[in-house]
Steps between C-alpha positions, in 0.01 A plus 500: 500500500397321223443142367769427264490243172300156530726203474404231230475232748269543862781404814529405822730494723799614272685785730820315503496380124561863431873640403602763299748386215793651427335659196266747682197182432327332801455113467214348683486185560238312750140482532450421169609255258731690271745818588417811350737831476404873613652739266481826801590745203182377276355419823404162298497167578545197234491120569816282528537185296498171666265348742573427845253234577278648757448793650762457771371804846758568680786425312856682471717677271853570498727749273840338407769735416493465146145552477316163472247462785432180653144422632474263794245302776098603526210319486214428230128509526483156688770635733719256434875622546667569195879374447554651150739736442508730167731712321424839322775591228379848383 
């Protein structure tokens, strides 16, 4: 086994941020504070636009059947309880 590609932002705490698109991509979206896309054919990562505040641990992510994700809950760096709630339109 090997280590695959870095990520352009360090994370945390972002296993259920992390849902493959219809598209083939793979949005994640916690533990830092902006999403960023795997591309598993490139093996490739690039940064989302948009900015979700903090970098919400913790958090979830939902696929909606016609493809738009919706990111949910977590907590930031002062672990206070987050009650944002973002959309992803790819």
């Amino acid at each position: 086994m090997a280590a695959g590609p870095a990520m352009k932002t360090a994370r945390y705490k972002f296993r259920d941020t992390a849902v493959r698109l219809l598209d083939r991509w793979v949005l994640i979206a916690g533990g830092g504070r902006s999403a960023e896309l795997f591309d598993p054919r490139t093996e490739a990562f690039e940064t989302v636009a948009g900015d979700l505040g903090h970098d919400y641990s913790f958090a979830s992510a939902t696929l909606l059947s016609n493809g738009d994700v919706v990111i949910l809950g977590g907590y930031d760096d002062a672990m206070r309880n987050s009650d944002g709630v973002w959309r992803f339109r790819p």
